[in-house]
N, C-alpha and C positions, 0 to 999 in steps of 0.2 A: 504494500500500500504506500502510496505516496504520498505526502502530506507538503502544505505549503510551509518554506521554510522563514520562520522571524527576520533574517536579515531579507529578504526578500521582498516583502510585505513593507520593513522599514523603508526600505529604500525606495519602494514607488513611492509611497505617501510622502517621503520628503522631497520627491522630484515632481511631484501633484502640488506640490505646498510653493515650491519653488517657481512652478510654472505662473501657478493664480500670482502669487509675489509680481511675477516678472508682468501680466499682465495689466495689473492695476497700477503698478507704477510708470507702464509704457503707454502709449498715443497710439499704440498698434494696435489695428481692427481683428480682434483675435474672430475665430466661430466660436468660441466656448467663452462663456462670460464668468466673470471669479465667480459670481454667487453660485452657477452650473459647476467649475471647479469646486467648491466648497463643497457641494450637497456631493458631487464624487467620492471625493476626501471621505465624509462622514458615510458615504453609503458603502464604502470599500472596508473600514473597518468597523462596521457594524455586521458585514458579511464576514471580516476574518474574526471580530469574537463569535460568531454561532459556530464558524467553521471548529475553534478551539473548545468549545464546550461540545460539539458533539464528537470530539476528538477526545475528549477526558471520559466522557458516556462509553466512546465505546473501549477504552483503554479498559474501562470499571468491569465493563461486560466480559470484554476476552480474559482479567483475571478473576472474574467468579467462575464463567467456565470452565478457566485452566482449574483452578481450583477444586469444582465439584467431580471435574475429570479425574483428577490424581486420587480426592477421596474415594470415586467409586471402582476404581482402578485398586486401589487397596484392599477396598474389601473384597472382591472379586477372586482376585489372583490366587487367594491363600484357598480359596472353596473349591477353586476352577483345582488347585492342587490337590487337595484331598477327594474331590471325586475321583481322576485320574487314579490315586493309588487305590482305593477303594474299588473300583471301577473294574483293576485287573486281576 
């Protein structure tokens, strides 16, 4: 699984931040108006926290599974072996 990486994420939002910057202080007719850059800004990491919370969910999930995994794996193993010898 691939995940997005933090410095990655920092560094658009500071070149988004940089941009509107460059915009508002210049007389150049951008297409993208700062207020449009802003609501970017805030809608890019309003998407990388959900992205990080359901990155923590499913971290939680695959170690309960690993978890309930090894439990049932334990008890298992010792039964699955005394049938065998019983068995023969």
């Amino acid at each position: 699984m691939q995940g997005i990486e933090p410095k990655i994420h920092t560094s658009l939002i500071e070149r988004m931040k940089y941009y509107s910057d460059l915009i508002k202080n210049s007389e150049y007719n951008s297409c993208i108006d700062p207020e449009d850059a802003h609501e970017m800004i805030t809608e890019l990491n309003e998407l990388y926290e959900d992205y990080l919370n359901k990155k923590r969910n499913l971290e939680k999930s695959i170690k309960k599974y690993r978890e309930f995994y090894q439990g049932q794996q334990k008890l298992l193993t010792p039964r699955i072996r005394q049938l065998k010898k019983t068995g023969k």
